[in-house]
C-alpha positions in Angstrom: -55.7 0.4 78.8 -53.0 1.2 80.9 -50.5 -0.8 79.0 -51.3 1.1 76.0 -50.5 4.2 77.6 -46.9 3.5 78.6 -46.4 1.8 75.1 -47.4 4.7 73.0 -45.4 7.2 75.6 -42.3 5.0 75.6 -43.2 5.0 71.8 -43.1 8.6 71.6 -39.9 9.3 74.2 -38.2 6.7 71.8 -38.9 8.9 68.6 -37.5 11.8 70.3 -34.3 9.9 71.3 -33.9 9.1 67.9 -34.7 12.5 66.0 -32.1 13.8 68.4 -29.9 11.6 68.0 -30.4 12.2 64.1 -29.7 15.8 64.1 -26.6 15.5 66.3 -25.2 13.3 63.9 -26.2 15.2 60.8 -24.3 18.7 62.8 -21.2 16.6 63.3 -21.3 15.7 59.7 -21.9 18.9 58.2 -19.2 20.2 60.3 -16.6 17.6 59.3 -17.5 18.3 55.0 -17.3 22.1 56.0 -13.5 21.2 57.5 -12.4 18.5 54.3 -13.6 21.6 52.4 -11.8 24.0 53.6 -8.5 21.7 53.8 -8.8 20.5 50.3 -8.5 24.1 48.9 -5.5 24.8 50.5 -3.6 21.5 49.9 -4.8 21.6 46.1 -2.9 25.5 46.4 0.4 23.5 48.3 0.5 21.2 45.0 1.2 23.8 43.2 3.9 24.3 44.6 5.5 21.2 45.8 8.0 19.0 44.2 5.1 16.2 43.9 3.7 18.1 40.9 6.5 18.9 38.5 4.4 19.1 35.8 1.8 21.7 37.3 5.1 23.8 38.0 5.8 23.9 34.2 1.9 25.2 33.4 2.0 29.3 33.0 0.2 30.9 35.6 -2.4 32.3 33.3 -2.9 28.6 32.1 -2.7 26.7 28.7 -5.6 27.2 26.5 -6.7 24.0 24.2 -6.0 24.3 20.3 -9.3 22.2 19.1 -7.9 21.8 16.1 -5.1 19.5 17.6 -7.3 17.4 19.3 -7.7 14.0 18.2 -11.8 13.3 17.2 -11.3 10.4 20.4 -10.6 13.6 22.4 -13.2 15.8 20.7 -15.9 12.8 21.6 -15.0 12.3 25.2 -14.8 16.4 25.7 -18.5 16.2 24.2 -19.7 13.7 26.2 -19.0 15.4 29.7 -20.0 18.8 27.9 -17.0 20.4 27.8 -16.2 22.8 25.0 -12.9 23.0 23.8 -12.6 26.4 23.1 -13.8 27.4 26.4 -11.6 25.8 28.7 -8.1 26.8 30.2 -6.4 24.5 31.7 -5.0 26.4 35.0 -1.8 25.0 37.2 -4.4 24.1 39.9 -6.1 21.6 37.8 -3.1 19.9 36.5 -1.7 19.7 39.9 -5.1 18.3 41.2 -4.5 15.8 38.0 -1.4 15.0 38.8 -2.4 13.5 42.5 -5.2 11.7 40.6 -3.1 10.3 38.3 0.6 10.6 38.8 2.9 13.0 36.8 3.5 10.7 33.7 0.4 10.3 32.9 -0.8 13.8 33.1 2.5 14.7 30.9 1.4 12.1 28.4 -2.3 13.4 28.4 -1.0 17.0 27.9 1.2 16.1 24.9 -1.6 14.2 23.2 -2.9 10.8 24.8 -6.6 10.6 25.3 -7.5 9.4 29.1 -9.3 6.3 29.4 -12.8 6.4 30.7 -12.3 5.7 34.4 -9.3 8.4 34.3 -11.4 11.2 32.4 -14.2 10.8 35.5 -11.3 11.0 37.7 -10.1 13.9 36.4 -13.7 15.5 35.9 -13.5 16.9 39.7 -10.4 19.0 38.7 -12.2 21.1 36.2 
């Protein structure tokens, strides 16, 4: 009986220990996100206006706006199947600059003036929207 005792209490100082250690290392990790976060916006706003994103620099502040009648149907499709609607969406300096760091500079330019982006490169670019 005895033995029982000291194995459900070691059982029960062990589960402690462990929640503990759980929640210290889910604070240190919602800390860290909190910090990327904050970092991320700012070096998204330095892109702008660095020399790594020439492209971006070209892009009017107030953004380009998407003729849908000059998208190819390939274009119209994949816009469709993220849900994006054409006539809806600006496409702001910020985004091409965050496309740009995805992607590189010639492709973005190549995507602007008409390519389509391949699958893997269109769910790249979906966090830059």
């Amino acid at each position: 009986m005895k033995k029982l005792k000291i194995f459900i209490l070691l059982g029960i100082l062990f589960m402690l220990i462990a929640t503990g250690i759980a929640g210290y290392v889910w604070l240190k990790l919602q800390d860290i996100t909190q910090k990327v976060t904050n970092v991320s916006e700012v070096i998204i706003d330095e892109f702008v206006q660095s020399e790594d994103t020439p492209v971006a620099n070209e892009v009017p502040e107030d953004g380009m706006y998407i003729d849908s009648s000059e998208v190819t149907p390939r274009q119209k499709a994949m816009a469709e199947t993220i849900g994006l609607d054409l006539d809806a969406v600006t496409i702001t300096p910020e985004m091409v600059a965050c496309g740009e760091v995805k992607l590189g500079s010639e492709r973005i330019s190549e995507i602007i003036n008409g390519d389509s982006p391949g699958p893997l490169e269109a769910i790249s670019l979906l966090g830059c929207l």
